[in-house]
SERO-4910 file (N, C-alpha, C, O; in steps of 0.05 Angstrom, whole numbers):
BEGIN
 pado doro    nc1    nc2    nc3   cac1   cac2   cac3    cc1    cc2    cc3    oc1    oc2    oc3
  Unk    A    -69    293    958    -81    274    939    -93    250    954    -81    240    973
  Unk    A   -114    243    948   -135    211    959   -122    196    953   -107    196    934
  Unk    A   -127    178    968   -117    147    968   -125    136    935   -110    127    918
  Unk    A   -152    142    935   -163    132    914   -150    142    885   -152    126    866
  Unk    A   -136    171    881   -131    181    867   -105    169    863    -99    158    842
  Unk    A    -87    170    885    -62    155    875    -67    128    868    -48    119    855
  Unk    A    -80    116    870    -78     87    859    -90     87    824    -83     73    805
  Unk    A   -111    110    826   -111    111    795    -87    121    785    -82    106    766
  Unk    A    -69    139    786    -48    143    780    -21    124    776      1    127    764
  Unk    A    -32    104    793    -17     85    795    -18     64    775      2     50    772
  Unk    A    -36     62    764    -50     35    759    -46     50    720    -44     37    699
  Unk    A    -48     84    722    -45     91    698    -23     90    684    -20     88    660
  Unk    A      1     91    710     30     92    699     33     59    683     42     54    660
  Unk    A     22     39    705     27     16    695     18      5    674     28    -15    664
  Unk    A    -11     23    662    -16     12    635      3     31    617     10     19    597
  Unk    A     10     48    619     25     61    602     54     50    595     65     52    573
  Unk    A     65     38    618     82     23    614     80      3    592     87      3    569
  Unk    A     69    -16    607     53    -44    593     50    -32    565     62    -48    551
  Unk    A     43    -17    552     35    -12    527     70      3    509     77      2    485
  Unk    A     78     10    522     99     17    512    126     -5    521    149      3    516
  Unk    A    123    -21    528    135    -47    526    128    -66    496    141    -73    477
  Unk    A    102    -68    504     85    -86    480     98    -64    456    107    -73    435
  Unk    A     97    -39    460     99    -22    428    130    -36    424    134    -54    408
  Unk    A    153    -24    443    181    -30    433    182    -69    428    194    -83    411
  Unk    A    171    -74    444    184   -108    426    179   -116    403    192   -131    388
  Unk    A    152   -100    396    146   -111    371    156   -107    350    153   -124    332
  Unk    A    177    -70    345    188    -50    337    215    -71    331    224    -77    308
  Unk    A    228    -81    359    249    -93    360    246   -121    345    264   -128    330
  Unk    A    225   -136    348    220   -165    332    217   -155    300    225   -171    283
  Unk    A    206   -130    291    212   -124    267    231   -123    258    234   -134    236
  Unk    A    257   -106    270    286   -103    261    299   -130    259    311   -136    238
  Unk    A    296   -148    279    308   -176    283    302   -186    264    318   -193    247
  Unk    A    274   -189    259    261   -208    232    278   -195    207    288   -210    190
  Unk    A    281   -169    204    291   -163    176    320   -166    178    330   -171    156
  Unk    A    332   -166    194    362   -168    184    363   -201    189    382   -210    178
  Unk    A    345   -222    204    351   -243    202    346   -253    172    361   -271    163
  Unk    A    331   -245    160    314   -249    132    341   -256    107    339   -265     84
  Unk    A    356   -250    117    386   -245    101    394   -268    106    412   -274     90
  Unk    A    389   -285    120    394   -309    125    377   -334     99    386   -355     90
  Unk    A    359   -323     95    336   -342     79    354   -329     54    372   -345     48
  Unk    A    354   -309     41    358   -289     24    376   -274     19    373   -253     32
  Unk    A    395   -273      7    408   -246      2    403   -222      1    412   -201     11
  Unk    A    381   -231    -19    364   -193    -30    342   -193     -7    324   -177     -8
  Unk    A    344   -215     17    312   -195     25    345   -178     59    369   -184     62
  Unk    A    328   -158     73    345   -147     98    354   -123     89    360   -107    107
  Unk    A    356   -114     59    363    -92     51    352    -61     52    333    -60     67
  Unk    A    358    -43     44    337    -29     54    322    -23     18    306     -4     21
  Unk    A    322    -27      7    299    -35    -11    277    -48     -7    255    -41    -17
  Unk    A    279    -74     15    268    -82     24    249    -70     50    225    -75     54
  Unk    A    265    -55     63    253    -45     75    232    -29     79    215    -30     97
  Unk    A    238     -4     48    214     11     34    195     -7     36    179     -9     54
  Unk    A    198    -26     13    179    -38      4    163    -57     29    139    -60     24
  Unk    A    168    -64     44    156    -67     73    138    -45     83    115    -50     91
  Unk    A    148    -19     83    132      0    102    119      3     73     96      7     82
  Unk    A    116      4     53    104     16     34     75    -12     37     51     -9     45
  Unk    A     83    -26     32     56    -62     36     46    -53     66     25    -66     70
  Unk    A     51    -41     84     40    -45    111     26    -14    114     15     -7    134
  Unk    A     28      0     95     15     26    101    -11     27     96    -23     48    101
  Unk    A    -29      1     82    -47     -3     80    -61    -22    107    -84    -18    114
  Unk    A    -44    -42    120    -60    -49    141    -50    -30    166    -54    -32    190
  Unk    A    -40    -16    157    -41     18    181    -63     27    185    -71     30    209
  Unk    A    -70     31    175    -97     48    158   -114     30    169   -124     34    191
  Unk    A   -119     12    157   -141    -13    160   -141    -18    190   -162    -10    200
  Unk    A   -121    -29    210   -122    -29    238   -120     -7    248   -111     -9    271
  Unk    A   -124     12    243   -133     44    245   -163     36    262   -163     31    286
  Unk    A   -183     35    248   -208     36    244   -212     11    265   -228     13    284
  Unk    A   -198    -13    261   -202    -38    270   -200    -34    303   -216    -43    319
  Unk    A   -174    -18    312   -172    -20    333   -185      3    352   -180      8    375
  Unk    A   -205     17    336   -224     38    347   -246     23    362   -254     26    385
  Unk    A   -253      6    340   -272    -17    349   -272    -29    371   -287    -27    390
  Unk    A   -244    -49    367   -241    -68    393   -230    -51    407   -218    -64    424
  Unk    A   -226    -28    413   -230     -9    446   -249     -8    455   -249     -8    480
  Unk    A   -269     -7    444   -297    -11    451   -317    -36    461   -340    -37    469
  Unk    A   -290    -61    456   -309    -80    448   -315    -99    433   -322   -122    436
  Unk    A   -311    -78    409   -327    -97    387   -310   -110    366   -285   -112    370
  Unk    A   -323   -119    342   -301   -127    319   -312   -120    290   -336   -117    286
  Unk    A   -296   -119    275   -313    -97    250   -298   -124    232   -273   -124    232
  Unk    A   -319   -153    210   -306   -162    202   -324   -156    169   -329   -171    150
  Unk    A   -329   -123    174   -340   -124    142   -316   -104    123   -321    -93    102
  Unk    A   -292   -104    136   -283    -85    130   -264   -105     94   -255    -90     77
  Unk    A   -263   -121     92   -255   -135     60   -278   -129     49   -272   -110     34
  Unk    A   -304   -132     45   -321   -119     39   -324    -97     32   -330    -91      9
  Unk    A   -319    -76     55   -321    -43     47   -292    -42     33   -291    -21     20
  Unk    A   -269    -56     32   -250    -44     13   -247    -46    -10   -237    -31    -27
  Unk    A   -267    -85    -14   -280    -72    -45   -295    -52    -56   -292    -40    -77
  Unk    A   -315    -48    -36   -326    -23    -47   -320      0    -52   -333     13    -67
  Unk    A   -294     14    -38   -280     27    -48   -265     32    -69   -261     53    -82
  Unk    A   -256      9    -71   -237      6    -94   -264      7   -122   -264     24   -139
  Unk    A   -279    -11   -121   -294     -9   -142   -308     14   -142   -320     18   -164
  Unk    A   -310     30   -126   -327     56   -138   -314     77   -145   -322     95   -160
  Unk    A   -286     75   -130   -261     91   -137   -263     90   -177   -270    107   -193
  Unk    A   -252     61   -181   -252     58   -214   -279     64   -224   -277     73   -247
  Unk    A   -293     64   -220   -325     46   -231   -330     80   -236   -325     92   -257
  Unk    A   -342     90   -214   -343    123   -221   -325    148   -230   -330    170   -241
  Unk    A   -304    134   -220   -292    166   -224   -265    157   -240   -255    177   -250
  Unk    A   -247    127   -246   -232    131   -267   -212    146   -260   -204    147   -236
  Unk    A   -199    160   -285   -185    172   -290   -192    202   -300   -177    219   -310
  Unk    A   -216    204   -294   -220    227   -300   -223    253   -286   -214    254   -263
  Unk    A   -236    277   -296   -235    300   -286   -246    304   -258   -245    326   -249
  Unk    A   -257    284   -243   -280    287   -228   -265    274   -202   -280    269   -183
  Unk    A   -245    269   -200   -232    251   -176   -230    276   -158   -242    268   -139
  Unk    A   -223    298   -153   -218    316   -126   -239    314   -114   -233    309    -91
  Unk    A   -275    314   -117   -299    308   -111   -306    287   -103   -316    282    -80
  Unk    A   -301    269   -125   -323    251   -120   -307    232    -92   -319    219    -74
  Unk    A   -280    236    -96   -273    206    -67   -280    215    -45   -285    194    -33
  Unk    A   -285    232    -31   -303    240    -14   -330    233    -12   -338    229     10
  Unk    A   -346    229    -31   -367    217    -39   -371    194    -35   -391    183    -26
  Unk    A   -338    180    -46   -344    148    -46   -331    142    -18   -330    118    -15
  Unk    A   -320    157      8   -312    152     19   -331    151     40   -332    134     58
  Unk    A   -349    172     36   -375    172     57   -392    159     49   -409    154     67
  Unk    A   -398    147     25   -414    120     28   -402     92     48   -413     75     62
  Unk    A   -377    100     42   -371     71     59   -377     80     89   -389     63    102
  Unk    A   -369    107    105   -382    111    124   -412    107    132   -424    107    153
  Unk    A   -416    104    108   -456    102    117   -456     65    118   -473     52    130
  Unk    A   -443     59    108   -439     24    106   -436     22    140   -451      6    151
  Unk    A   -415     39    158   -402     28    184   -420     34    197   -429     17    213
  Unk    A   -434     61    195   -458     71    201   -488     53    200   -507     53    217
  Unk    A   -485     38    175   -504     16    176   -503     -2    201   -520     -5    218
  Unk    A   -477    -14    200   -473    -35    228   -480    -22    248   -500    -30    260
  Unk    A   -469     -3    254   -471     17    290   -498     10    297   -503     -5    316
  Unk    A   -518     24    278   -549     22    279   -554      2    291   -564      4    313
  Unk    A   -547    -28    278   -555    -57    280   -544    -68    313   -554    -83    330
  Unk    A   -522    -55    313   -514    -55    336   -518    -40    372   -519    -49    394
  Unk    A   -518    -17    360   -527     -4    392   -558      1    389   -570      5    410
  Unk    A   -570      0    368   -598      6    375   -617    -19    372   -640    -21    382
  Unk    A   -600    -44    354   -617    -68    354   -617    -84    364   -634   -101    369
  Unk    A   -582    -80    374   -578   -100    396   -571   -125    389   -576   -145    403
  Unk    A   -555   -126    360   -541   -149    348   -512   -151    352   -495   -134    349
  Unk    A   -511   -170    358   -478   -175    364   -466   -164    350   -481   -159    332
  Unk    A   -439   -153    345   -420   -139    326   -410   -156    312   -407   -149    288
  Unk    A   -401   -186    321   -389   -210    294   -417   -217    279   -415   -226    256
  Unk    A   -443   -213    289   -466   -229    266   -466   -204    247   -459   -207    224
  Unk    A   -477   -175    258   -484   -154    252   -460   -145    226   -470   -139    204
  Unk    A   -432   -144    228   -416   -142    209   -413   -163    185   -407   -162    161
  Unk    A   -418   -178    198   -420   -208    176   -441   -199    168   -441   -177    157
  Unk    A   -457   -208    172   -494   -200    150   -485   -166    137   -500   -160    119
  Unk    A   -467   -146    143   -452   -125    128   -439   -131    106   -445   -126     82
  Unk    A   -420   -143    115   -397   -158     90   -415   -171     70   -409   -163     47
  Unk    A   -429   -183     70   -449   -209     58   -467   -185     36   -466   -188     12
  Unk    A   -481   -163     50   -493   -140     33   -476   -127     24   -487   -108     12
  Unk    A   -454   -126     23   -432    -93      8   -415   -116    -13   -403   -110    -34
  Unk    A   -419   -139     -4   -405   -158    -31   -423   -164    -53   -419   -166    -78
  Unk    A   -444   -165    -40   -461   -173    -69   -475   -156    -81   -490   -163    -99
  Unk    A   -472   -129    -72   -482   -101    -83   -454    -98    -97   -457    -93   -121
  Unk    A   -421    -99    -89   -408    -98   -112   -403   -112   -136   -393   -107   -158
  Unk    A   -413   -130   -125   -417   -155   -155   -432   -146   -164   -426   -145   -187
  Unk    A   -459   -133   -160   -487   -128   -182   -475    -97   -186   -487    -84   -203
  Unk    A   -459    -88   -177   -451    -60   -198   -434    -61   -219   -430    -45   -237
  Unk    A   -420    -88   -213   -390    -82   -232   -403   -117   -252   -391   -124   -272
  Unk    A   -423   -131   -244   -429   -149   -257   -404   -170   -266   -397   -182   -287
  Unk    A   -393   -169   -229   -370   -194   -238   -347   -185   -248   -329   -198   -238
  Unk    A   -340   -170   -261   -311   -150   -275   -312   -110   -278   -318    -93   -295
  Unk    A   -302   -111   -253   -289    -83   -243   -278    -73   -268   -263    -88   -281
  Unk    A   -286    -40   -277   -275    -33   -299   -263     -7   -283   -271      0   -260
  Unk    A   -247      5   -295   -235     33   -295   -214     38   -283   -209     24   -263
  Unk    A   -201     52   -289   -174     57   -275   -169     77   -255   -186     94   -251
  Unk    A   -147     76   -240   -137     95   -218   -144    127   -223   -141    136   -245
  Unk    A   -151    139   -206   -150    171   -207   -120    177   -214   -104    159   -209
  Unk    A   -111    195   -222    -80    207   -216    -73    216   -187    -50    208   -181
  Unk    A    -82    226   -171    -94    232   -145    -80    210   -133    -58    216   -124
  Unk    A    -87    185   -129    -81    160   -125    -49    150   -131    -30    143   -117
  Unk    A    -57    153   -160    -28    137   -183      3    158   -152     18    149   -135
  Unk    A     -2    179   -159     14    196   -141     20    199   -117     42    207   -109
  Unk    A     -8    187    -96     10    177    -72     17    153    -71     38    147    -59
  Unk    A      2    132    -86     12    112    -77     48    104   -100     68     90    -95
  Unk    A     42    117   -118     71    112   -135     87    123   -139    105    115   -153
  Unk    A     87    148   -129    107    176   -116    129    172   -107    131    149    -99
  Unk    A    148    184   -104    166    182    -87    185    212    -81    181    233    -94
  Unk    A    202    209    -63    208    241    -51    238    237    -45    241    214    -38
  Unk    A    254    246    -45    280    237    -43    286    211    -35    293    201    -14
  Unk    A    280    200    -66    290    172    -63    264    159    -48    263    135    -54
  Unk    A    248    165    -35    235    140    -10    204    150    -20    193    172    -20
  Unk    A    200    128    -26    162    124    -34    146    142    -19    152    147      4
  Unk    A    124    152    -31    108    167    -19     99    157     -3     99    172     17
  Unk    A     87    134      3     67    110     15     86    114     59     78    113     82
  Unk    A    111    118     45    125    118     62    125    142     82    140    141    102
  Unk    A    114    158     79    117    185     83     89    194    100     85    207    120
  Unk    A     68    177     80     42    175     82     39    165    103     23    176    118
  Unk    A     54    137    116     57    115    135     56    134    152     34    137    162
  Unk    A     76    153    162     90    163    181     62    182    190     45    184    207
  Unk    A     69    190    175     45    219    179      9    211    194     -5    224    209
  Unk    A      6    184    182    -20    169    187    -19    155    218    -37    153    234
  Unk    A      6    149    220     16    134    255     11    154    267     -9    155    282
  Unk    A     31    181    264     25    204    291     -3    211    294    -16    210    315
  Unk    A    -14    223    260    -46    226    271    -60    211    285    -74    220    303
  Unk    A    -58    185    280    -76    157    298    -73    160    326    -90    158    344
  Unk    A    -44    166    328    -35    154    358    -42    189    364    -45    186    388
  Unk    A    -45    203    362    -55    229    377    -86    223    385    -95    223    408
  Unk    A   -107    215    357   -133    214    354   -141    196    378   -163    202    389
  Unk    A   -124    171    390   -137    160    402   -115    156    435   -119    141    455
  Unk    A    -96    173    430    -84    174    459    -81    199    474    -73    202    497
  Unk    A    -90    217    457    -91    248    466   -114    267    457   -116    291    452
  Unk    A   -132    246    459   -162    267    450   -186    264    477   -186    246    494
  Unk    A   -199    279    477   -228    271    492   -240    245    476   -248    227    491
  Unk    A   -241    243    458   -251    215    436   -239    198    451   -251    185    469
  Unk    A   -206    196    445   -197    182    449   -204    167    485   -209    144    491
  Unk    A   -201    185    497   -206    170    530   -239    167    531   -248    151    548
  Unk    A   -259    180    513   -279    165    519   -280    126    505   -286    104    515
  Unk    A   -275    132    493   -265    101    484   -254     88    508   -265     72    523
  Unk    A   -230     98    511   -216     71    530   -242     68    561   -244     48    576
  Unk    A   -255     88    563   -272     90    589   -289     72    576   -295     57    595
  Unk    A   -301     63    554   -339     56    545   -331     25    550   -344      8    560
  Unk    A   -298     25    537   -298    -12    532   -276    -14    558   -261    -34    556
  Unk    A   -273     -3    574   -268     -5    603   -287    -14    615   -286    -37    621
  Unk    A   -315      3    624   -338     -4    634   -360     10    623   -357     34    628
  Unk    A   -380      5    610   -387     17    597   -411     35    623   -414     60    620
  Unk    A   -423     23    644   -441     33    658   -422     54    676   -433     75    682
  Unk    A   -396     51    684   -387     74    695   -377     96    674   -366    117    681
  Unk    A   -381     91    652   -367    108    632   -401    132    628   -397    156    625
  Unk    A   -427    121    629   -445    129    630   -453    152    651   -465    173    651
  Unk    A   -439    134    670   -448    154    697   -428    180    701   -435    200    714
  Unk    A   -393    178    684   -379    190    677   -390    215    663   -380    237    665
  Unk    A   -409    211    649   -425    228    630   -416    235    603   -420    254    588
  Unk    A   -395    202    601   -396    204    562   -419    191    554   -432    172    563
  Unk    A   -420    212    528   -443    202    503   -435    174    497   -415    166    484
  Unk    A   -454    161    507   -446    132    500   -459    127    477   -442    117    462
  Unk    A   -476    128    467   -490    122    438   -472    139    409   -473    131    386
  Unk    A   -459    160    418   -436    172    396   -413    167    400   -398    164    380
  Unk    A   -405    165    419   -374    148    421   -380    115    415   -358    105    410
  Unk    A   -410     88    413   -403     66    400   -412     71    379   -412     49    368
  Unk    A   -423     91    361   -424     90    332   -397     96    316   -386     81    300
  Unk    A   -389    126    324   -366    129    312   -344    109    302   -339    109    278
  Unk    A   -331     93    316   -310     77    316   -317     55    292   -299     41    282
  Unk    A   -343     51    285   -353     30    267   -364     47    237   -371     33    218
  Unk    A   -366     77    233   -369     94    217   -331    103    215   -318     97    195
  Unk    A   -319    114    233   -281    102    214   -269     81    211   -246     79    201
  Unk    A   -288     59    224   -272     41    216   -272     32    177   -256     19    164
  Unk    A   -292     44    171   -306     34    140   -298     52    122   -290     48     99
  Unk    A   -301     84    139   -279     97    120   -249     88    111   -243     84     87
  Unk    A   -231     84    133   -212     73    132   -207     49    119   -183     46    112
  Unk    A   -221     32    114   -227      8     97   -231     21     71   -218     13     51
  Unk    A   -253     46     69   -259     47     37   -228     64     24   -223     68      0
  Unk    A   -215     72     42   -192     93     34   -167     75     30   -147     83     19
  Unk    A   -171     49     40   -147     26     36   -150     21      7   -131     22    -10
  Unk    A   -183     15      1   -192      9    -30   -181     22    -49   -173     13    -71
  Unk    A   -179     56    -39   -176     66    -57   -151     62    -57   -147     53    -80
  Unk    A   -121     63    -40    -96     63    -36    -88     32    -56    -68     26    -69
  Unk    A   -112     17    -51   -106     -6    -70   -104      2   -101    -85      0   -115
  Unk    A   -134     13   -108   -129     17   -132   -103     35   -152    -97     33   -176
  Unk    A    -92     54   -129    -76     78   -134    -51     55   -140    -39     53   -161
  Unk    A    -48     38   -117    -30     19   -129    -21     -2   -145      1    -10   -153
  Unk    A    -44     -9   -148    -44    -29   -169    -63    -31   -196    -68    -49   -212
  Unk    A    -71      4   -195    -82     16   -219   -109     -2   -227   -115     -8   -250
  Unk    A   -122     -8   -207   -146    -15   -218   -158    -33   -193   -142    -35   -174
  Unk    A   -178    -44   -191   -196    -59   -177   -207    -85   -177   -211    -94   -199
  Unk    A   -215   -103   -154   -224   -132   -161   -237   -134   -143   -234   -121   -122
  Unk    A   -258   -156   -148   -273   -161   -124   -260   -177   -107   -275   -192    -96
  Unk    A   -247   -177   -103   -229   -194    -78   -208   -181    -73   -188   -196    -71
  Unk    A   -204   -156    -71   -179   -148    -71   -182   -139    -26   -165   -137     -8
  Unk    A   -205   -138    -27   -195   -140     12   -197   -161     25   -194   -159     49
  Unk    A   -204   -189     14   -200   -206     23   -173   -229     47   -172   -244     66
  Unk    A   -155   -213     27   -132   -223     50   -128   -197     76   -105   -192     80
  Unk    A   -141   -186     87   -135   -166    109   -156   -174    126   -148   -163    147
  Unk    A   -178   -185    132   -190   -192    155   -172   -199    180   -166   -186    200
  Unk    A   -166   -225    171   -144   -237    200   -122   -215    204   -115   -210    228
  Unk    A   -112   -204    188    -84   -192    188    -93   -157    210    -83   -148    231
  Unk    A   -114   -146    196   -124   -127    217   -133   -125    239   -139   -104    249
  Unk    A   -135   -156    256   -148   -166    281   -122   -169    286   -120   -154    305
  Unk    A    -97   -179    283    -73   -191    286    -62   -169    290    -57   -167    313
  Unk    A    -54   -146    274    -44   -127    274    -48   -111    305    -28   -102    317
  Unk    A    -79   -109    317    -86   -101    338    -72   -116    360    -55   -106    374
  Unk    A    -80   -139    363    -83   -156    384    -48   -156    393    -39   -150    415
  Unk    A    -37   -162    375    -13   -161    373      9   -139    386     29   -143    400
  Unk    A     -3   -115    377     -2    -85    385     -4    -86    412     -1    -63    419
  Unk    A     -9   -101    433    -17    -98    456    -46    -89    468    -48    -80    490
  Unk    A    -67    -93    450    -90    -90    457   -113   -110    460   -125   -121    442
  Unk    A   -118   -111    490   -137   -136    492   -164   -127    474   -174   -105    471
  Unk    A   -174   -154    463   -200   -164    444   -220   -156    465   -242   -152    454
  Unk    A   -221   -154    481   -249   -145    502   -252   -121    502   -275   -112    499
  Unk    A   -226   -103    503   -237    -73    499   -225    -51    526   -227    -57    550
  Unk    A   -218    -32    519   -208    -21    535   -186    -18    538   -183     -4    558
  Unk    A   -160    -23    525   -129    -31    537   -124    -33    496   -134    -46    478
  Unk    A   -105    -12    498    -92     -9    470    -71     12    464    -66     32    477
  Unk    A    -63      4    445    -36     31    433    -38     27    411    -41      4    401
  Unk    A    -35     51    398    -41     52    360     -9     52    351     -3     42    330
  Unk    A     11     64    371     28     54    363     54     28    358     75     23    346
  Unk    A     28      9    385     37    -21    389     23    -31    353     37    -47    340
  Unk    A      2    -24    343    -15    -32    327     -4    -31    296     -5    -46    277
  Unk    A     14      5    301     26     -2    275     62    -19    273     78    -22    254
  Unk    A     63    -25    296     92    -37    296     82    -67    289     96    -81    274
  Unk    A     52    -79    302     44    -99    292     30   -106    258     27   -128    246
  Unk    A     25    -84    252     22    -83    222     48    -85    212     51    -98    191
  Unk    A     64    -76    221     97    -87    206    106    -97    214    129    -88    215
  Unk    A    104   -121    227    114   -141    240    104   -160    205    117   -169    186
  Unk    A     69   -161    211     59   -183    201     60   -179    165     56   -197    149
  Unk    A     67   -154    159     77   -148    137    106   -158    122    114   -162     99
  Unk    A    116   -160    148    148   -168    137    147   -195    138    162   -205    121
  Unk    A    134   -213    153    121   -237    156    120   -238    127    136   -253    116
  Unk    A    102   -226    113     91   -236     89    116   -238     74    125   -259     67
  Unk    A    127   -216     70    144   -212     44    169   -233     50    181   -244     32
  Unk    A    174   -238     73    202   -258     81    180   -292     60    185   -302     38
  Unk    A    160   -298     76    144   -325     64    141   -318     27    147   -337     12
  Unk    A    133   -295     16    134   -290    -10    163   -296    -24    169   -309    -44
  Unk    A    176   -282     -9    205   -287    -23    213   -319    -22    229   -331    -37
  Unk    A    200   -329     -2    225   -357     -5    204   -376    -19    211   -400    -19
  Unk    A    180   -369    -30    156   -385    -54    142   -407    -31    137   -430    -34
  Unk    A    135   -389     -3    119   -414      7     79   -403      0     70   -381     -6
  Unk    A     65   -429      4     43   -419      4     23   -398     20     28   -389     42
  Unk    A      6   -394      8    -18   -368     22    -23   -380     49    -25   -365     69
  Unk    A    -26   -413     49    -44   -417     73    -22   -423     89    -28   -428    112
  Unk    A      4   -424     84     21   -424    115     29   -399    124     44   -396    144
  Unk    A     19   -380    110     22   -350    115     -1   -350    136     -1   -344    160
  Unk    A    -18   -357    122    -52   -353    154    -40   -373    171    -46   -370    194
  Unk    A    -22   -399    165    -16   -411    192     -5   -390    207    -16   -384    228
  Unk    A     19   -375    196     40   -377    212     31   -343    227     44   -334    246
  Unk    A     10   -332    215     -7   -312    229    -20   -316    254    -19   -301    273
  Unk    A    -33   -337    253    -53   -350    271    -33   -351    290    -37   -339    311
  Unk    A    -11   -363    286      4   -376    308     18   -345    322     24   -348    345
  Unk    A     23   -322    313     36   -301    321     11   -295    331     17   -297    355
  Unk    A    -15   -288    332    -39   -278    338    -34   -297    376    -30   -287    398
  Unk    A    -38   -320    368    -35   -345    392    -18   -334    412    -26   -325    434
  Unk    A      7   -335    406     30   -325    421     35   -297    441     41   -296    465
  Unk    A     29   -275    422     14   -260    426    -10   -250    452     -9   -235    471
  Unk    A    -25   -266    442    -45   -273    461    -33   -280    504    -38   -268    526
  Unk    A    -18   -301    496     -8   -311    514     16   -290    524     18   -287    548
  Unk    A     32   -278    510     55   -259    522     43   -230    541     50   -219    562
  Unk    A     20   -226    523     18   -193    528     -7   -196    549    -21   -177    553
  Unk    A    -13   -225    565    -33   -219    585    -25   -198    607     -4   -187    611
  Unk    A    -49   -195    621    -35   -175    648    -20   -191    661      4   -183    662
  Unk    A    -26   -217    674    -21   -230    688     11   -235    690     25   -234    711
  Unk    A     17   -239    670     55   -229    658     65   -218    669     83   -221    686
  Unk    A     49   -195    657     59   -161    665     61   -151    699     73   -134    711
  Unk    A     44   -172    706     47   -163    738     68   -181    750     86   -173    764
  Unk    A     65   -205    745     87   -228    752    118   -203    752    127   -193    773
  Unk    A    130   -197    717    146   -189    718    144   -157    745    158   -151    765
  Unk    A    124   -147    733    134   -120    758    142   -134    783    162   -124    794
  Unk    A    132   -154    792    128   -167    820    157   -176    825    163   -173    849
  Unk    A    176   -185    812    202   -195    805    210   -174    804    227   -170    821
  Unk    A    204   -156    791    226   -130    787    227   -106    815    244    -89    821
  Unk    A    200   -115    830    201    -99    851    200   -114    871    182   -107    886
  Unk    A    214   -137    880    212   -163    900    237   -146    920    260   -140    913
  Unk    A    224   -141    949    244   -123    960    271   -156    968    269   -181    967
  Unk    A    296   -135    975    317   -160    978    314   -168   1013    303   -154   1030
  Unk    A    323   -187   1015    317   -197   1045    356   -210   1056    375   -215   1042
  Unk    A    354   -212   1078    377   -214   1089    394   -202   1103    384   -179   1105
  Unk    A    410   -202   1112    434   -181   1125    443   -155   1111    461   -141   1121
***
């Protein structure tokens, strides 16, 4: 083996590490947070509670699904409250409750792909930043759902819907089940695929990833065409849940799906991630919510107290840490 080869091997063990550190603390700050929660609460720490946690976070699963495809790459996808109205509203708006739901969500699901698909365009071929390019997105998919639904969303849930999201299977919610099943696929899709390592190579470097001989123009569209699916399939997971649709119903998941990532152990530049740091951070910031809901504090110390986990975050999971500690942990001993 080359010199050169063992040091990539080397350097691979250590992000793998690093990422499976960042996955278990966060795993572990979830358990802590819920049995501390018993402290504020009686009824919250239980495992009622608990369902109902993974069942509220199986939607920003999903949602930092898509999100953290992106920022491997690079980029940031902030039209995705946008595309989950549009889901949700076209979910009700067209198809209801009626006979036509096995069809048509596929339909409405690949519109929202042609939405992510819209940005990609603006992006690798126009050469617009990804925060202007998704914003001027969000800005067009909001006011195209207001001029369809004219201000008040009509129609109700598919059954399709009503059923996963209000299901349940011995005893434990479908949503719950759904959770599980949606983590392994993610974390295979993007830690055990050719996809997957062309990603971590593009928002690694993108000119050696070129000379590598990945399709660089189909590996940066893709990730911004699922990220919108995954957004329009939240919509729908919304409406299944709460039997119907609003124009604001993705509004509170912007910050929380960037948080969810970042959090997860994946740097905002691109390149360096785990889908399964991502969904331990989606339930981290989930249980966050429901502990602040239960004890009647407001919405906006919820985005404080997000921001401030995002912050922290930031600051724990640098490399620079991570080497400090190895450096300590492998400091040879000196003396007699």
């Amino acid at each position: 083996m080359s010199k050169f080869q063992a040091e990539q091997d080397t350097r691979k063990a250590r992000r793998i590490d690093r990422h499976t550190v960042s996955a278990i603390a966060v795993f572990v700050l979830c358990i802590v947070l819920i049995l501390a929660s018993r402290l504020v609460s009686p009824s919250l720490g239980s495992w009622q509670q608990v369902l109902t946690v993974l069942t509220l976070a199986s939607f920003l699963v999903v949602l930092s699904f898509g999100q953290g495809l992106v920022v491997l790459t690079g980029g940031l996808d902030l039209s995705l409250p946008a595309v989950i109205t549009l889901g949700g509203v076209l979910t009700t708006t067209w198809i209801g409750n009626g006979p036509g739901a096995w069809y048509m969500l596929p339909f409405v699901l690949a519109i929202c792909g042609g939405v992510g698909l819209a940005s990609a365009i603006g992006i690798v071929w126009l050469k617009v930043p990804p925060f202007i390019m998704t914003m001027a997105t969000s800005i067009i998919v909001s006011s195209a759902a207001l001029g369809l639904t004219n201000g008040t969303p009509r129609g109700a849930s598919p059954e399709v819907l009503l059923l996963l999201m209000k299901g349940s299977w011995l005893g434990i919610p479908a949503p719950v089940f759904f959770l599980v099943i949606f983590a392994v696929v993610g974390w295979v899709v993007q830690s055990r695929t050719v996809f997957g390592r062309y990603l971590y190579a593009l928002g690694t470097n993108k000119d050696a990833a070129r000379i590598a001989g990945v399709p660089i123009t189909l590996v940066s569209v893709l990730p911004y065409v699922i990220s919108a699916i995954c957004a329009g399939f939240v919509g729908m997971m919304l409406v299944g849940y709460a039997n119907g649709a609003t124009l604001r119903m993705g509004d509170n998941y912007m910050l929380p799906s960037i948080a969810a990532v970042v959090i997860g152990g994946s740097s905002i530049l691109g390149g360096n991630g785990n889908f399964a740091g991502t969904v331990g951070g989606a339930i981290l910031l989930t249980t966050v919510g429901t502990v602040i809901a239960a004890i009647g504090l407001e919405q906006g110390l919820r985005t404080i107290i997000e921001g401030g986990i995002i912050l922290v975050a930031l600051l724990l999971l640098r490399e620079e840490l991570f080497e400090r500690l190895r450096g300590l942990s492998g400091k040879p001993k000196t003396g007699g």
